[in-house]
C-alpha positions in Angstrom: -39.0 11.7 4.3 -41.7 10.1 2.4 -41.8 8.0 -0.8 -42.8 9.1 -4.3 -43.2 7.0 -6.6 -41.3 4.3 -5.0 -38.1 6.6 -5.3 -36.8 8.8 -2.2 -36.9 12.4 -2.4 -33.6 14.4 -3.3 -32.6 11.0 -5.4 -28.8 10.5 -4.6 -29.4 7.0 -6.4 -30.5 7.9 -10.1 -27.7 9.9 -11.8 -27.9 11.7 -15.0 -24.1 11.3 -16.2 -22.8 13.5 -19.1 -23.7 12.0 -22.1 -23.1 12.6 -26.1 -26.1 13.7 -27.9 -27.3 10.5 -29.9 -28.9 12.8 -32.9 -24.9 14.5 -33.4 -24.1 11.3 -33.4 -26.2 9.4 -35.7 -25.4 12.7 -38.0 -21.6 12.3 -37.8 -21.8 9.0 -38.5 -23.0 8.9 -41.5 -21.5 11.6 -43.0 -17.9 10.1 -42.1 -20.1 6.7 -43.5 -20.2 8.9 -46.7 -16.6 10.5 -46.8 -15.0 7.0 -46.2 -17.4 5.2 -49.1 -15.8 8.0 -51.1 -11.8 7.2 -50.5 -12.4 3.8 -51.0 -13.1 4.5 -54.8 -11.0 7.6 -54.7 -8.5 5.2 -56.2 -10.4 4.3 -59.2 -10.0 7.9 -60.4 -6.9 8.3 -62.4 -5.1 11.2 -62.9 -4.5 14.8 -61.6 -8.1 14.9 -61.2 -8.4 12.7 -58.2 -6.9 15.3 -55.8 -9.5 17.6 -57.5 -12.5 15.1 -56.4 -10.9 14.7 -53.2 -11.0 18.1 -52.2 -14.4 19.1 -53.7 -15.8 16.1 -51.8 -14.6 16.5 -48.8 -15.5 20.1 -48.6 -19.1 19.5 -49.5 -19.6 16.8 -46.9 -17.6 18.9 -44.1 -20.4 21.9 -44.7 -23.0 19.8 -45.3 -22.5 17.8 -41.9 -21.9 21.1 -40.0 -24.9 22.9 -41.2 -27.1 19.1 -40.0 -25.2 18.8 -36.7 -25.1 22.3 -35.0 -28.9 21.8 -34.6 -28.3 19.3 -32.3 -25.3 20.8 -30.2 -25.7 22.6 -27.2 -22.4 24.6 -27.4 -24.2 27.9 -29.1 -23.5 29.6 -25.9 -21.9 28.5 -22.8 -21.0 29.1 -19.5 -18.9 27.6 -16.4 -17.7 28.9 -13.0 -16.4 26.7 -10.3 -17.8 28.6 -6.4 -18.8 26.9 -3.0 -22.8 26.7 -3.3 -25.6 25.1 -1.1 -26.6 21.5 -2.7 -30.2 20.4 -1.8 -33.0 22.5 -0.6 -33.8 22.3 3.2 -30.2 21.6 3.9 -27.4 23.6 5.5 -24.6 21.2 3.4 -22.8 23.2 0.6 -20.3 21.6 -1.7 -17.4 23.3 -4.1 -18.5 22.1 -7.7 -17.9 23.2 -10.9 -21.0 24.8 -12.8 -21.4 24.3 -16.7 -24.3 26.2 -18.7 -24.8 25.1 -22.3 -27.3 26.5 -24.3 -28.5 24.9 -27.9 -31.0 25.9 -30.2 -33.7 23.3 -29.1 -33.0 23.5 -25.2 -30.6 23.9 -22.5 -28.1 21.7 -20.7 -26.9 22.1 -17.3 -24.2 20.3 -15.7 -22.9 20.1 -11.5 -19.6 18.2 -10.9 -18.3 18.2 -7.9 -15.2 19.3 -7.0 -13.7 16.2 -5.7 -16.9 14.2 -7.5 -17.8 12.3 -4.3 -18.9 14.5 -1.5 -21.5 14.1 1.3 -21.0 10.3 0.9 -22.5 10.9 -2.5 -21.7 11.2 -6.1 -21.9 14.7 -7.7 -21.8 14.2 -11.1 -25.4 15.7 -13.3 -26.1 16.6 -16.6 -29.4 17.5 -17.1 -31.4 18.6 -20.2 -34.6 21.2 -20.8 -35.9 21.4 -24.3 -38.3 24.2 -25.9 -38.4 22.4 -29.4 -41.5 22.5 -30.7 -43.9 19.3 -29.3 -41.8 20.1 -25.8 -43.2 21.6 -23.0 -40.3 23.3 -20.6 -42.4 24.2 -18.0 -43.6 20.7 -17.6 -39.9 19.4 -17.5 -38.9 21.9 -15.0 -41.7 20.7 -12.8 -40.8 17.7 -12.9 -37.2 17.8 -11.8 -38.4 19.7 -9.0 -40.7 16.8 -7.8 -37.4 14.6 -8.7 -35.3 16.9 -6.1 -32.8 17.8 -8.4 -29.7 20.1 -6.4 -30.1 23.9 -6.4 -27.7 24.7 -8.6 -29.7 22.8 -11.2 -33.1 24.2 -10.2 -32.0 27.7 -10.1 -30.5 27.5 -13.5 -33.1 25.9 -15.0 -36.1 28.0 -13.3 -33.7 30.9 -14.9 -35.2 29.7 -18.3 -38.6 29.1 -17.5 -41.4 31.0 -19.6 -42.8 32.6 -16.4 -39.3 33.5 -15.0 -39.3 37.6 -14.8 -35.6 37.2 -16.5 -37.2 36.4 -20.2 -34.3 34.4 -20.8 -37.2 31.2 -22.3 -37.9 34.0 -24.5 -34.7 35.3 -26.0 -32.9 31.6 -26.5 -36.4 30.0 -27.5 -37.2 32.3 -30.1 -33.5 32.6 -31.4 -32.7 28.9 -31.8 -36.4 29.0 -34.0 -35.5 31.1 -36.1 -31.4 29.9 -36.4 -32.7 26.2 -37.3 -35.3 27.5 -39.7 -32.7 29.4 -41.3 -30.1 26.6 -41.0 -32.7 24.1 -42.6 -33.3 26.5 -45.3 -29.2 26.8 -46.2 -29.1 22.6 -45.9 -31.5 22.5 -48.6 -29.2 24.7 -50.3 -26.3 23.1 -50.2 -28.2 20.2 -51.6 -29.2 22.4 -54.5 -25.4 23.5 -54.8 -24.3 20.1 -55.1 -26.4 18.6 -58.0 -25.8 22.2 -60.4 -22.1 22.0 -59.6 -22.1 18.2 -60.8 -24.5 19.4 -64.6 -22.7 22.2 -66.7 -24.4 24.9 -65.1 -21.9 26.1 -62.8 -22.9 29.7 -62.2 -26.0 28.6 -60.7 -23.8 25.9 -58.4 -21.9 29.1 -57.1 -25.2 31.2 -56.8 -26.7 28.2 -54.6 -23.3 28.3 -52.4 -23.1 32.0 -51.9 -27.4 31.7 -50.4 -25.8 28.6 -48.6 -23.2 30.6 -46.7 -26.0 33.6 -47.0 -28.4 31.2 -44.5 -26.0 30.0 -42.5 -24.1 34.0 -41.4 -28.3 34.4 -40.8 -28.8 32.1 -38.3 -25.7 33.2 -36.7 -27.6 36.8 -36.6 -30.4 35.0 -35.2 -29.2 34.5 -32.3 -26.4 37.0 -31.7 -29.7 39.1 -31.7 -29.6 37.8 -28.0 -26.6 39.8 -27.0 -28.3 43.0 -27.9 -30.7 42.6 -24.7 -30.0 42.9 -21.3 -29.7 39.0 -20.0 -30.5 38.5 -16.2 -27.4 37.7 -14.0 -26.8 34.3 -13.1 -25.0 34.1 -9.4 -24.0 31.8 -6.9 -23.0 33.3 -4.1 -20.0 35.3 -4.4 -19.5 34.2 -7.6 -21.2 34.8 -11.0 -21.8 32.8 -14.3 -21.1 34.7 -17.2 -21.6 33.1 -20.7 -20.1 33.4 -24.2 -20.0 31.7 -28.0 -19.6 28.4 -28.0 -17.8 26.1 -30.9 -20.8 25.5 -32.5 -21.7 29.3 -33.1 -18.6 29.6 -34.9 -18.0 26.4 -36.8 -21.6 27.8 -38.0 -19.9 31.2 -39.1 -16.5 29.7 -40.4 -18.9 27.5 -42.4 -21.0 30.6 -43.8 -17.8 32.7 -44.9 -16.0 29.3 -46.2 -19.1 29.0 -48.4 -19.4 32.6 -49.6 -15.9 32.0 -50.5 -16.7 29.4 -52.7 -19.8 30.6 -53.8 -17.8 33.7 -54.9 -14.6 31.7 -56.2 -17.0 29.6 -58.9 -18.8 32.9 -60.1 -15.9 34.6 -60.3 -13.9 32.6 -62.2 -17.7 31.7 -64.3 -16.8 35.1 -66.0 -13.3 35.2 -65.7 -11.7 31.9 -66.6 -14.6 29.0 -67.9 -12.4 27.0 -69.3 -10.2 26.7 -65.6 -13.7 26.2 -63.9 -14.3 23.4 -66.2 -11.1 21.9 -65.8 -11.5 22.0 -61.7 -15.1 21.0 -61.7 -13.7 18.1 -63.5 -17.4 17.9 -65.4 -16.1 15.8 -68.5 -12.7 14.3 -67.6 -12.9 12.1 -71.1 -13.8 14.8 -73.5 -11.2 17.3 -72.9 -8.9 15.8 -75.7 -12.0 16.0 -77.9 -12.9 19.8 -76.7 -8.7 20.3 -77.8 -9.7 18.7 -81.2 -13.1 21.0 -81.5 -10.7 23.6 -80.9 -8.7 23.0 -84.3 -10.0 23.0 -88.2 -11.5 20.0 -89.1 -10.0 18.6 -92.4 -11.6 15.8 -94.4 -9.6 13.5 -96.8 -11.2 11.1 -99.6 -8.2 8.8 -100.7 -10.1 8.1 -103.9 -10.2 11.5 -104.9 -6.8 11.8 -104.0 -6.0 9.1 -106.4 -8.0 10.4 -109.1 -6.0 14.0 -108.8 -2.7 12.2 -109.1 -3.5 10.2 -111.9 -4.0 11.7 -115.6 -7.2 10.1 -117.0 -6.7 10.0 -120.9 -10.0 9.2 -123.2 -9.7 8.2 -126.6 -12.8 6.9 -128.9 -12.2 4.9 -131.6 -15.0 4.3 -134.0 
């Protein structure tokens, strides 16, 4: 066994442990940075209409930070079967370990834990991550965790997705997540839009900008269930086979899209049907609406000099 590198072959020292994805992170903190900023001064708002802030706020930044942070999740579509497989290349040694497939729109994420973790006087325990974003080159990362000696079941997965691999997955998943993230980028901006028309009195257009919001968003969702409609290359390991499905970001993404073309609908609706509600919910002039009540009513002017004058008989005389 030689040396490359200064590292052994078939590394049982450097472990790739399951890790959170720091740009879902970074996003979900500072949108929860935002929505607690916003209770703090929820207090300062006095009345009924606090609750109505507090609901329109939080329901902006919940769709907002959904339509940021699914680009950055790896639970589009995912897959996991637990089977008895061979471990390292060149090696008779297999190992029962449980299998994870998770597929994002800017790569792929493959994970091995063994089944107990520490087996062959080693730790099983890899998550390892292939991107075809644009700037990164997949085959290039696939080559080298083959000169790093990653276990089969990683390899095979992974050479599964490569752009020369006869199943076309690289293809299909590359191609979809494009076109989902464009789309997805196209209903943030959106929302955005949504957001300063529903705070000016120009709520029709708000709801217009909401109902293209969730419009974008059920798109990239076709985007890639455009996938399903071709015939994807079986993934096996022995006796048993790794089958794939929707993961939770696929449908927060399509929960998100009908919540907004709810709400999109709700504003325009209710634009025709009841303006003066709308209004009232949208809470756009909280200190007027006792001067839009007096508006409402006739507007009678008194001079209390003329009044005096009427009351009083004015008598001239002329003497000469």
């Amino acid at each position: 066994m030689t040396l490359w590198d200064g590292e052994l072959p078939f590394y049982p020292q450097t472990l790739h442990a399951a890790s959170f994805s720091a740009p879902l992170l970074i996003v979900i903190v500072v949108f929860l940075a935002l929505a607690v900023s916003f209770l703090l001064i929820l207090p300062g708002i006095r009345g009924h209409s606090r609750w109505f802030w507090l609901v329109r706020v939080l329901l902006s930044l919940f769709i907002g930070a959904e339509i940021v942070a699914v680009h950055f999740s790896a639970e589009w579509s995912v897959g996991r079967v637990s089977t008895n497989t061979s471990y390292k290349a060149f090696s008779a040694a297999r190992v029962q370990a449980d299998i994870g497939l998770h597929v994002g729109l800017e790569g792929v994420n493959i994970t091995l834990t063994g089944i107990p973790v520490l087996q062959l006087n080693e730790t099983i325990y890899y998550n390892e991550q292939f991107r075809w974003r644009l700037g990164e080159n997949y085959a290039k990362e696939y080559t080298e965790a083959l000169e790093k000696g990653l276990p089969d079941p990683v390899l095979y997965l992974a050479e599964k997705f490569t752009p020369s691999s006869p199943c076309g997955l690289h293809r299909q998943y590359r191609l979809a997540g494009h076109y989902a993230s464009a789309t997805l980028w196209v209903a943030f901006c959106l929302w955005l839009l949504s957001n300063a028309l529903l705070s000016m009195p120009v709520p029709l257009y708000g709801g217009l900008a909401l109902l293209a919001t969730g419009a974008f968003s059920l798109f990239s969702v076709l985007s890639f269930v455009s996938i399903s409609s071709l015939p994807l290359c079986p993934l096996r390991f022995g006796s048993s086979a790794l089958t794939s499905h929707y993961g939770a970001a696929f449908w927060v993404t399509l929960a998100t899209g009908i919540l907004c073309l709810f709400l999109g609908g709700a504003v325009v609706s209710l634009h025709y049907a009841r303006p003066r509600a709308l209004r009232i919910f949208l809470d756009q002039s909280v200190k007027n609406r006792g001067n839009q009540t007096r508006e409402d009513s006739p507007v009678n002017f008194s001079n209390p000099v003329h009044k005096q004058l009427e009351a009083s008989d004015l008598t001239i005389s002329t003497s000469l």
